[in-house]
Every structure is written in C-alpha cells, then in structure tokens.
C-alpha positions as CSV (number, residue, x, y, z in Angstrom):
1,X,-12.1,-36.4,-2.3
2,X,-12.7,-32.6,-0.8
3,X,-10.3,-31.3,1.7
4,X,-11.1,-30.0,5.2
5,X,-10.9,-26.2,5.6
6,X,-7.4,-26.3,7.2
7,X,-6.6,-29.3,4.8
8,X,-6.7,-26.7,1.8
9,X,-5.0,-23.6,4.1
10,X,-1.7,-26.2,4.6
11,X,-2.0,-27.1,1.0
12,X,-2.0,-23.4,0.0
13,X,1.0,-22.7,2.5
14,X,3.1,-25.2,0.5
15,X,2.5,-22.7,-2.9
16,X,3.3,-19.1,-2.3
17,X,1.0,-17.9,0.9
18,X,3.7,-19.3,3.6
19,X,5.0,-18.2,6.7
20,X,3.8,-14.8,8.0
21,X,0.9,-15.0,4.8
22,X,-0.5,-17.8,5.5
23,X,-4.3,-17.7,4.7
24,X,-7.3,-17.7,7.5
25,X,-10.2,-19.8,6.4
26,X,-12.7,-18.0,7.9
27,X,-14.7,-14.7,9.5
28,X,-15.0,-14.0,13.1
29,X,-16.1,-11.4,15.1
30,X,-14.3,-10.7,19.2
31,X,-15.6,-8.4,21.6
32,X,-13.8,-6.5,24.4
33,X,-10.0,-7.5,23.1
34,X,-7.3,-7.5,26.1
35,X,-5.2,-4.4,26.1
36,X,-1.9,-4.3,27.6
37,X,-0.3,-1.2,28.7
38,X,-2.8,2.2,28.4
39,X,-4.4,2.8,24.8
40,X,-4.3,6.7,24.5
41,X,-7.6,8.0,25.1
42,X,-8.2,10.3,22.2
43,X,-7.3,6.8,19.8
44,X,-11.5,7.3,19.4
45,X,-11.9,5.4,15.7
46,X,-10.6,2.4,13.5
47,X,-7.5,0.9,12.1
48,X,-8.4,-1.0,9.4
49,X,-6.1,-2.7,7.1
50,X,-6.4,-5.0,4.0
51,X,-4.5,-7.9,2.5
52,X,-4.5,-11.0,0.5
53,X,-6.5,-13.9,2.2
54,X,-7.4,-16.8,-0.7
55,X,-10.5,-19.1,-0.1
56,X,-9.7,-22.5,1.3
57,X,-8.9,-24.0,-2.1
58,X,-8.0,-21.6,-3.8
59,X,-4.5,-21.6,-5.7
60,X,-3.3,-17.8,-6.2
61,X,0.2,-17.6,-7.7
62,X,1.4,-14.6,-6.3
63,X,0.9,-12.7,-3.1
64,X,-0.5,-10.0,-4.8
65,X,-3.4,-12.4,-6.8
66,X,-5.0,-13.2,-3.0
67,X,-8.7,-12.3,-2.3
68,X,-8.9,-9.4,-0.6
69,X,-9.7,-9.4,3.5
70,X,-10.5,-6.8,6.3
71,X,-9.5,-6.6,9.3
72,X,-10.2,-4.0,11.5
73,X,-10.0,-2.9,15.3
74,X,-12.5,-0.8,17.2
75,X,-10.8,2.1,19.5
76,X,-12.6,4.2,22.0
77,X,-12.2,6.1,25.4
78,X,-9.4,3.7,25.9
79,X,-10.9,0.4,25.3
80,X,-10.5,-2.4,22.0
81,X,-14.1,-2.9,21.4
82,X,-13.7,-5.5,18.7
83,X,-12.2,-6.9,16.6
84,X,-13.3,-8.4,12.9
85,X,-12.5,-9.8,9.8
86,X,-14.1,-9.6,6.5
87,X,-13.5,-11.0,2.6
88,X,-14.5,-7.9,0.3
89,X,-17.2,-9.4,-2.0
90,X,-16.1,-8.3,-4.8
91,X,-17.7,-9.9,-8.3
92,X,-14.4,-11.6,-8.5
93,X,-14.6,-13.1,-5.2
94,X,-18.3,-14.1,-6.0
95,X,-17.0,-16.1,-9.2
96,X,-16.9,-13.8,-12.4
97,X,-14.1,-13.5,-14.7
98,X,-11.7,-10.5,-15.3
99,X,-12.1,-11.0,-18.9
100,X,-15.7,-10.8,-20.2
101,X,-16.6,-13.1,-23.0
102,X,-16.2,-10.3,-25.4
103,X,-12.7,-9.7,-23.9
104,X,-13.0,-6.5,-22.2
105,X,-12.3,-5.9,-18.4
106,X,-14.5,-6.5,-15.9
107,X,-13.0,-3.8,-13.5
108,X,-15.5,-4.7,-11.0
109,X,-13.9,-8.4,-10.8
110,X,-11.1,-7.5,-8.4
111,X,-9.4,-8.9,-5.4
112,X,-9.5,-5.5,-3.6
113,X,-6.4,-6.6,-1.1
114,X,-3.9,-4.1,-1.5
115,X,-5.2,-0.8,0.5
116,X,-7.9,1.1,2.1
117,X,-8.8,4.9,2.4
118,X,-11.7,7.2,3.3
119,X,-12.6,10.2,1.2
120,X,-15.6,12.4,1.2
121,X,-17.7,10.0,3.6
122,X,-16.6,6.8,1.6
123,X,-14.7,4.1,3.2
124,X,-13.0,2.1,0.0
125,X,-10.8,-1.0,-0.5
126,X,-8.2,-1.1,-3.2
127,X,-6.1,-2.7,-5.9
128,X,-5.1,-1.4,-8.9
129,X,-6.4,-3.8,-11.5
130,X,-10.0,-2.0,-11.6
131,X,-12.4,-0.1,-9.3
132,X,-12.5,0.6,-5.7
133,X,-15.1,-1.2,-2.9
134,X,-16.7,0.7,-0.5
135,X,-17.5,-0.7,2.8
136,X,-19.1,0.2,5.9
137,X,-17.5,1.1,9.1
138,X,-18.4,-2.5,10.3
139,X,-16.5,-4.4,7.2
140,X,-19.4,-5.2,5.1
141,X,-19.3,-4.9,1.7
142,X,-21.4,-1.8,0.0
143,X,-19.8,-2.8,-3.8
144,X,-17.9,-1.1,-6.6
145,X,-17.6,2.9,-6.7
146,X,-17.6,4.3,-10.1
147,X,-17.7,8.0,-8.7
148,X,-21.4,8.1,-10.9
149,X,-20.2,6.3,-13.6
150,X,-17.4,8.9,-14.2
151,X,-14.2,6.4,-13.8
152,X,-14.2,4.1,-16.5
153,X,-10.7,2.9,-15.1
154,X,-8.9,1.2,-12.8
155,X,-7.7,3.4,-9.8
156,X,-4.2,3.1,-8.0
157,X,-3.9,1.6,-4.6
158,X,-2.1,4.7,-3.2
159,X,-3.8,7.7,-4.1
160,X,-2.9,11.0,-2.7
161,X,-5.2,13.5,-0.8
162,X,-3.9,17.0,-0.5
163,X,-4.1,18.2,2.8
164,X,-5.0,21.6,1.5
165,X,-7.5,21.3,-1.1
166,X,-9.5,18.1,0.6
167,X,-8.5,17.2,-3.5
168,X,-7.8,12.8,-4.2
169,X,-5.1,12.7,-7.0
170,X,-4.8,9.2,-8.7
171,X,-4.5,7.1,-12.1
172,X,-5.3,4.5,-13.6
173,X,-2.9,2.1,-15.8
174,X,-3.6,-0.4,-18.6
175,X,-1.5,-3.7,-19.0
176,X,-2.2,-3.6,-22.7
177,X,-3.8,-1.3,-24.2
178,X,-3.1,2.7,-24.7
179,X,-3.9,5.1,-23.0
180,X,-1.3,3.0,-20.4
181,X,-2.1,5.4,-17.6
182,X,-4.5,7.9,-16.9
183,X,-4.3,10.8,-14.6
184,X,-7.7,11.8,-12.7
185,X,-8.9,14.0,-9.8
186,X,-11.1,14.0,-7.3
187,X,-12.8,17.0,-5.3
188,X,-12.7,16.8,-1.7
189,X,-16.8,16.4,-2.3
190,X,-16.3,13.1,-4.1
191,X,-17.1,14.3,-7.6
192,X,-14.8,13.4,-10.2
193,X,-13.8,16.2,-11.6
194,X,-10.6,15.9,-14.5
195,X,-9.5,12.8,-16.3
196,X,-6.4,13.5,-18.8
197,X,-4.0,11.1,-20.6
198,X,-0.6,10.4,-19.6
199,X,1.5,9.4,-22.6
200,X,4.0,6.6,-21.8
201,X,5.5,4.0,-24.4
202,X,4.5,0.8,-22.7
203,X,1.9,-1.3,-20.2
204,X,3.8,-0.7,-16.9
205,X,3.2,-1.6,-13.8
206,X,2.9,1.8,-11.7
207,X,2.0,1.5,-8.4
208,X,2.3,4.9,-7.0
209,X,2.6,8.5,-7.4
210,X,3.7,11.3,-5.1
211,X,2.1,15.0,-5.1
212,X,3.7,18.0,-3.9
213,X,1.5,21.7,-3.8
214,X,2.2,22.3,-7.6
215,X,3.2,18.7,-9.2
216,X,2.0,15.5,-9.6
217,X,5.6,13.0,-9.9
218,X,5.3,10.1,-12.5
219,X,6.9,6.5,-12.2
220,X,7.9,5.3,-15.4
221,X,9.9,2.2,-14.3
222,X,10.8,-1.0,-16.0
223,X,8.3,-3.5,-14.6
224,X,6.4,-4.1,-18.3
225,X,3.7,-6.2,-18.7
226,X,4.1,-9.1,-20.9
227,X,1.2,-10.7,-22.8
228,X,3.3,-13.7,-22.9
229,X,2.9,-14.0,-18.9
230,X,-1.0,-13.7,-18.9
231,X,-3.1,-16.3,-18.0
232,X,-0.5,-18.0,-15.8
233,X,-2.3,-17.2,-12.2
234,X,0.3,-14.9,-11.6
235,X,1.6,-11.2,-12.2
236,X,2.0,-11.1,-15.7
237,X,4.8,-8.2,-15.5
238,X,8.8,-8.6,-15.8
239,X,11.7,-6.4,-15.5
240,X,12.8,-5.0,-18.8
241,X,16.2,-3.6,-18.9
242,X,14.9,-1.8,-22.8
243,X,12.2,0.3,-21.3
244,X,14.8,2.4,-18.8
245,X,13.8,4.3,-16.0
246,X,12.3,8.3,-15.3
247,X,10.2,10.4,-13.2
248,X,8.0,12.9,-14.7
249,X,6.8,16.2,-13.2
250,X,3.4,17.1,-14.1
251,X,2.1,20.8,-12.9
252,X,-1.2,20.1,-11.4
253,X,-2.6,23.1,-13.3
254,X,-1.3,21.6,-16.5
255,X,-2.6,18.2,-16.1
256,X,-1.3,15.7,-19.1
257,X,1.9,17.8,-20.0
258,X,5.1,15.8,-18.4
259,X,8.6,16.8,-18.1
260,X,10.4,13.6,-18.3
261,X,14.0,13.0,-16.0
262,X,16.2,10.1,-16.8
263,X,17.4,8.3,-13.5
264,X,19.2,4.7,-12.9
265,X,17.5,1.6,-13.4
266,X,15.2,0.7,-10.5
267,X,11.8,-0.2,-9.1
268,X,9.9,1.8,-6.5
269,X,6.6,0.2,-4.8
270,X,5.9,3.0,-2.6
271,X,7.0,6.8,-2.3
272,X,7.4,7.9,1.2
273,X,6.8,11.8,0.4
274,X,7.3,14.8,-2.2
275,X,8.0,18.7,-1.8
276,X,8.8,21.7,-3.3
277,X,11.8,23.1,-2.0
278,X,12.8,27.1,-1.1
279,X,14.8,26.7,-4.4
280,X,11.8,25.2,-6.7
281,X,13.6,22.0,-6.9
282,X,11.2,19.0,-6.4
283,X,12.2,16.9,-3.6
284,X,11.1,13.0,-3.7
285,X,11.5,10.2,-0.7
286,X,10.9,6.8,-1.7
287,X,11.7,3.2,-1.3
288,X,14.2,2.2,-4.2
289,X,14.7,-1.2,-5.3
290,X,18.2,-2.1,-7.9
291,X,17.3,-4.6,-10.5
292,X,18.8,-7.5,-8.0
293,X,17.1,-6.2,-5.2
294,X,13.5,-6.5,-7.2
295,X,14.1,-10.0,-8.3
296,X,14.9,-11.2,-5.4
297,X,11.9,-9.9,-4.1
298,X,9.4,-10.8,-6.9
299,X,10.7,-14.6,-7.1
300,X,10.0,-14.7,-3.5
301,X,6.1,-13.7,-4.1
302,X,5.8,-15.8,-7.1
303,X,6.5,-13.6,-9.8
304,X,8.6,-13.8,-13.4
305,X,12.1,-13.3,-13.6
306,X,14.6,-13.7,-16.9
307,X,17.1,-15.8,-14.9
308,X,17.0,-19.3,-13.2
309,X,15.1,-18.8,-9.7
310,X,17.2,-17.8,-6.5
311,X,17.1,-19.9,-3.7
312,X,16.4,-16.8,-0.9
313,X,13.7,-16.1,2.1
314,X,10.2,-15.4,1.3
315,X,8.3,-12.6,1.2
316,X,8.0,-11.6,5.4
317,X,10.9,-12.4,6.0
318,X,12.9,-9.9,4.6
319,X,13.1,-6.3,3.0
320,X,15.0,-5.3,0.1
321,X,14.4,-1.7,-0.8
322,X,16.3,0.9,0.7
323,X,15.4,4.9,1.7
324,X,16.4,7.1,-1.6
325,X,16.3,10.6,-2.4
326,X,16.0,12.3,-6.1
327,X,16.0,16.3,-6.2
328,X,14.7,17.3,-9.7
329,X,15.6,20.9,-10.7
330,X,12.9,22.1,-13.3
331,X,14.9,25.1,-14.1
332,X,18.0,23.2,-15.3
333,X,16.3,20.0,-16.0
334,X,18.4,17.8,-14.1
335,X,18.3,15.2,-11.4
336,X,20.1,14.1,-8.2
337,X,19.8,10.7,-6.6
338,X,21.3,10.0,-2.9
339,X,20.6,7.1,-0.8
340,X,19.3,8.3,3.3
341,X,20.5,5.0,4.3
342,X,21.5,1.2,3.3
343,X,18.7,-0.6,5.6
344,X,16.3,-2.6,3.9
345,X,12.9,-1.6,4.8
346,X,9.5,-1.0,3.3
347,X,5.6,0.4,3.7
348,X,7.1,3.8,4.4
349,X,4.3,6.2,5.8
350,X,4.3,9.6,7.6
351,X,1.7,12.3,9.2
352,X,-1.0,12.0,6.2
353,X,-1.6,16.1,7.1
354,X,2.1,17.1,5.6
355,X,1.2,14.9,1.9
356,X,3.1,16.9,-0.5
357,X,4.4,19.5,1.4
358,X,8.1,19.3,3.5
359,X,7.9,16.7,6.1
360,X,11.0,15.7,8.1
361,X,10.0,12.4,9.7
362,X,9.2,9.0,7.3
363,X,8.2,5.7,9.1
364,X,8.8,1.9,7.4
365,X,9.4,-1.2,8.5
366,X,12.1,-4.2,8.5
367,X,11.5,-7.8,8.7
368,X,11.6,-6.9,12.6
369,X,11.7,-3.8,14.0
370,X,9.5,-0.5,13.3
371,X,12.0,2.6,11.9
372,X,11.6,6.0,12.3
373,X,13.5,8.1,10.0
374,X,14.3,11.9,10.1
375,X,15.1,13.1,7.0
376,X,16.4,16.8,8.1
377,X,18.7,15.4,10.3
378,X,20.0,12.1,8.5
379,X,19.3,10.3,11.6
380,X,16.8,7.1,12.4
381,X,15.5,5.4,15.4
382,X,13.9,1.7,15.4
383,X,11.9,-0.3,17.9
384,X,12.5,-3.6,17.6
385,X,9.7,-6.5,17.8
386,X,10.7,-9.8,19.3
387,X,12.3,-12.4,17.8
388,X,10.1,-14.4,15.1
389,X,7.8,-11.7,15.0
390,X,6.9,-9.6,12.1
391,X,5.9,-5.9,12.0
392,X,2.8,-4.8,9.4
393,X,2.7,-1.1,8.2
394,X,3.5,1.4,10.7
395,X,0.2,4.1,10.1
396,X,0.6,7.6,11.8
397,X,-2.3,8.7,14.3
398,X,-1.9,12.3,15.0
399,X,-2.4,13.2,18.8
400,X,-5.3,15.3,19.6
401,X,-2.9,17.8,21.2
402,X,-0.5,17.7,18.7
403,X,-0.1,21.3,19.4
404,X,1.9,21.8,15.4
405,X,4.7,18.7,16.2
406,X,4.9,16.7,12.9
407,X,5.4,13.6,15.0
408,X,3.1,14.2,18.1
409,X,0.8,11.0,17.5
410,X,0.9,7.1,17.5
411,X,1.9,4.4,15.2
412,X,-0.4,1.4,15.0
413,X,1.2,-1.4,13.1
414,X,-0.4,-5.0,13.2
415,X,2.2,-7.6,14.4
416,X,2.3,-11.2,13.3
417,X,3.5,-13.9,15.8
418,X,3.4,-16.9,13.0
419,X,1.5,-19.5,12.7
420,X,0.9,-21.0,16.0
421,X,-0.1,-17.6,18.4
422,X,-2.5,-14.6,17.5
423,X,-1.4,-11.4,16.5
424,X,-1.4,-7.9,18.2
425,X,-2.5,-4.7,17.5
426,X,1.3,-2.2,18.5
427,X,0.9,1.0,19.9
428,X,3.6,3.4,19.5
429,X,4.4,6.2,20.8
430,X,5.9,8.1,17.3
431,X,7.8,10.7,19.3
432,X,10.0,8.6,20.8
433,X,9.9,5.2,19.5
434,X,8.2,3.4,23.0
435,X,5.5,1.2,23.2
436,X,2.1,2.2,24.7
437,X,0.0,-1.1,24.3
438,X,-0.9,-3.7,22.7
439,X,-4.3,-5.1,21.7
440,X,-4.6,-8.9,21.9
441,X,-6.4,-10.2,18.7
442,X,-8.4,-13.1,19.1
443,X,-6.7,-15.1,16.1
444,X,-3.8,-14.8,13.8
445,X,-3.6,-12.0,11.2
446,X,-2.1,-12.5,8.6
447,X,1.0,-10.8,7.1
448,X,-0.9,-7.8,4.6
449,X,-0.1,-4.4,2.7
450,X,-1.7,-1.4,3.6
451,X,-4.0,-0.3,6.4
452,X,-5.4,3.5,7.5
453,X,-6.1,4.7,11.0
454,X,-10.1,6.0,10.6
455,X,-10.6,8.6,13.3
456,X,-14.6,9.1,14.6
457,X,-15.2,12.2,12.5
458,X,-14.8,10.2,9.3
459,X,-16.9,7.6,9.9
C-alpha cells in the first residue's frame, strides 16, 4: 500500500532526518515575504543555502546521504522579494547509480547538499563525492560543471577563493583508490588551470582546506574510508586511531610538495581561517573535534563507530567541536596547538575578502545562539535565539560603506523554529551582535550546511 507524502516524511523522521532535519516534501515558491524590523538597503542580492532534503520515501542513512535542496531569499532596496525552494537535479536525484556497471564513478550522480558558491559568473552546488551543479540565480538546475572536461574529479565542498588573485583553490579525494587527493586550481576566469597529486597513505575523508598568500594547509586526519562500510546507505568512513593525525603546508608555487606536521588525534570539518604571520609562522583557526567528541557526533547523524552506540542528542541539537589554534613554524618544523575557547560551536565563517590573509573576527554557531569571536583579543560575543530555536550558518555580508572595518556588514543565518512554525531569515548586525530583521518564510526550512550571501554584481 503507498504512503501519503507526509506519511513517508513522518516515516523518514523516525530514521535519521529528525528534529530540526526533518525533510520538506515539496517545492514552493512565496512572493513579497513579511520583514520585521528594517532590512539594510544596500542587502541588493541572494542568500542561498543548501542542504539535505530526501524524497518522500526515500531512506538515506546519514545526514550527509540526503538529496540536495535550495533554498534561497531574494533581497532588494529593502524588501524580501521571494522566497523558493529547489531539489538540485542531479543524475542521482533523477535515478542513476554512483557505481556504473563497469564499476567506475559516476561523479555526476551526486546529492549536491553540502554547499554553494559563485565563481567567474557560475553559481554551483556542492558535495564532495563528484562534480559541482550549476544553477541559475532562480534555483533551477543548469547540470554538472566539468570546467571543459578538465576535472576528472570530485571537488571539495569548501573551496577557497583568494581575495587577491580572483584564484579557486580546491581538491578532490578518492575513498579507494590512489591518487587519494588531488590538488587543483582555478583562474579567477574559470579555466582550470593546474591539477597535481597530493600523496597521502590512505582514502580519507578531507573535507576542507585552508589557504593563506603563499600555502595551501592539508588535513590528513583519521576519518578512513572502509570498504567494509560501503554499500550500507551510509558514510562508509570510521575513525582510525593507526592512521594518526597532521597538517601539511604546501607553497602554492610548489604545488604537490608537502611538509608534513604531526599534531594530536582529531577531526576538523571546517577551518575557520589561515595566515602568514610577521614571523613566517603559518597561523590556522579551525573547529577541532577529540576522538569522543567526533563519535558522539557521527553516531548522532548515522554514521560508524568501533564502540556500542551512545545514547546522546541528535544532530541540531547540539555542537561538539570547539575554536582551536595550530601555529606551524616552517623554519624549525614545529607545531603549536592552543584552544581560543571550550564552547561547542560549528559552521565557522568570516569576511570572505580577508581568506587567507590575517583576520581578527571568526563567526560559528551553537545549538542556540549566533557567536562572534575575536581572535586578537581572546574575547567573544553571542546573540542568543529563543528557546527551541535553532541557528543555521551565520554568512558575512560586507556593508557597502564598510569604509576598511573587517566586521562592518551583516550576518544572515536561516533559523529553524521545529516542526510545527516556519522559519526566518536573521539579520545581524556583525558589529555589534543586534538584530536588524527578520524575513518570515512561508514554510519550514529545514536544518542544512552551508549557504553564501550572492550580492547583484555576481549574478
């Protein structure tokens, strides 16, 4: 007997999609949203942001295995023109295989639910398992980018544009089979321009890099992917305690030779910012999780552990890695690791025109308030969200006055309300921490990764 639509959501809620996640069934479009408070006129663009959504029916085991969705709000002259939400059609969503019959990759059969960027006039959606999607500024899907046929693999989720050079820095890793990660570059025309090896022993599961003016920093962290776990509608990666933990430094005129630096056991999602300091040291924010920490976490998405299961809160609900620092000395060829605080946070972020270069302000989030962290000072500030509500990824808006102040600008974060009330686009005032306004969505949104503020000029 087939299920209603909402049937197969509330069935879906009772796997891994719960809470804050929970799936939407459908696409709408809403005109002329309700603002409260005064949206800063120069806000002229759109924040988009993209996330896991499965089909009604569907059974993903993991939040990160969810088809990828959309959603986006339309800014202008001080009005929410619309809102609207959109499944990326990728081949995967349309039905094919990851694994062809021949047993190579399909790395156009993607979920593309994990991030979204623009770059030399393309708008794309990410994941890290194979290609990028391009879209239109309306949320339609254009399909695949290949950058001419050029990338023959997959592409991070978080790569890095220098502010400088208009230059996209990003790799590409392989679960399996060597080369495990490849290094490549785009020019800030769109052409890709290097592709080099980076030698590792093992399939790991690198989800970012950091840049600074000269280096490109590595990951090589102990989430390994096991062959044993494929197949098994989930992530088929596990902490292994063998495989140790280092960053590498990479000159980004020497692409392909690393200096490797030993560090403590740990896992980072997502690297806040890198710099070269007066001293040539290489300085690196990010969001460090322990070994504990990380399991906690990935049994609450759905993922493998080597231990019974925890009984613990579910992914939404909580935030386990906390704000680290590692100074790496190239001269001496050692490494210093201090923690900036003991809050559990996560989706840190800053002002995208300081990547790679000293920046003294890093924005994340907790389970329930927005925090602002300045990292010259050793000092933070939060705004908190009301109870049962749930902060997405703060992402910086520069000001159109910002006159040369790092923090002059707004963060937009999409707030979830649960299940029963529609979400809100925040408006923050990054200075000081206050609300602005709100925009009223017309529905819930659900809980996602990683969105990206789209100003006018780049379409």
């Amino acid at each position: 007997m087939s299920s209603t639509p909402q049937e197969a959501v509330e069935r879906q809620d009772r796997h891994i999609h719960v809470g804050h996640y929970s799936p939407v069934p459908d696409e709408i479009d809403g005109l002329d949203l309700e603002v409260t408070g005064i949206l800063p006129p120069d806000l002229n663009g759109r924040y988009v942001r993209t996330g896991p959504n499965p089909r009604p029916g569907d059974d993903s085991g993991h939040v990160f295995t969810g088809h990828g969705m959309l959603h986006g709000v339309r800014l202008r002259g001080g009005r929410a023109e619309w809102y609207r939400n959109r499944w990326v059609r990728t081949n995967r969503f349309a039905g094919s295989p990851f694994l062809r019959a021949d047993g190579r990759p399909d790395l156009s059969a993607v979920t593309a639910n994990t991030s979204v960027i623009s770059h030399a006039g393309k708008l794309l959606a990410l994941v890290e398992s194979g290609l990028p999607y391009e879209f239109t500024p309306e949320l339609e899907t254009v399909g695949p980018c290949d950058f001419g046929g050029r990338l023959t693999t997959a592409m991070t989720a978080h790569p890095k544009e220098d502010p400088v050079t208009g230059e996209l820095l990003f790799f590409g890793y392989s679960p399996v089979m060597p080369p495990y990660v490849t290094y490549h570059r785009l020019s800030a025309a769109g052409e890709l321009v290097e592709t080099r090896e980076i030698s590792v022993p093992a399939g790991i599961m690198m989800h970012d890099l950091a840049i600074t003016e000269n280096y490109v920093i590595w990951l090589d962290l102990p989430l390994v992917f096991d062959p044993a776990l494929f197949g098994n509608n989930s992530m088929p990666a596990r902490w292994d305690d063998a495989h140790g933990a280092r960053l590498g430094l990479m000159r980004r005129d020497q692409a392909g030779q690393v200096r490797w630096f030993d560090i403590d056991p740990c896992y980072v999602f997502h690297v806040g910012n890198a710099h070269e300091d007066a001293a040539g040291r290489v300085v690196l924010e990010a969001v460090r999780y322990s070994r504990k920490a990380f399991h906690t976490m990935w049994q609450a998405m759905g993922g493998h552990v080597d231990e019974p299961r925890a009984a613990g809160p579910r992914m939404g609900e909580f935030q386990v890695g906390t704000v680290h620092r590692w100074t790496l000395d190239p001269a001496t060829g050692t490494v210093r690791e201090q923690a900036l605080d003991d809050r559990g946070v996560e989706l840190p972020t800053l002002n995208d025109e300081l990547t790679g270069r000293h920046s003294r302000y890093l924005y994340t989030v907790t389970d329930s308030a927005i925090v602002k962290y300045d990292t010259v000072a050793g000092t933070s500030t939060s705004y908190d969200t009301p109870a049962g509500a749930a902060p997405g990824e703060a992402v910086f808006a520069p000001a159109q006055d910002a006159a040369g102040q790092e923090d002059a600008g707004y963060l937009l974060s999409m707030v979830s309300h649960g299940l029963e009330e529609a979400s809100e686009l925040l408006v923050l005032d990054a200075q000081n921490m206050t609300r602005l306004a709100s925009v009223a969505m017309p529905r819930r949104v659900p809980f996602g990764f990683h969105g990206d503020w789209m100003p006018d000029q780049q379409g």
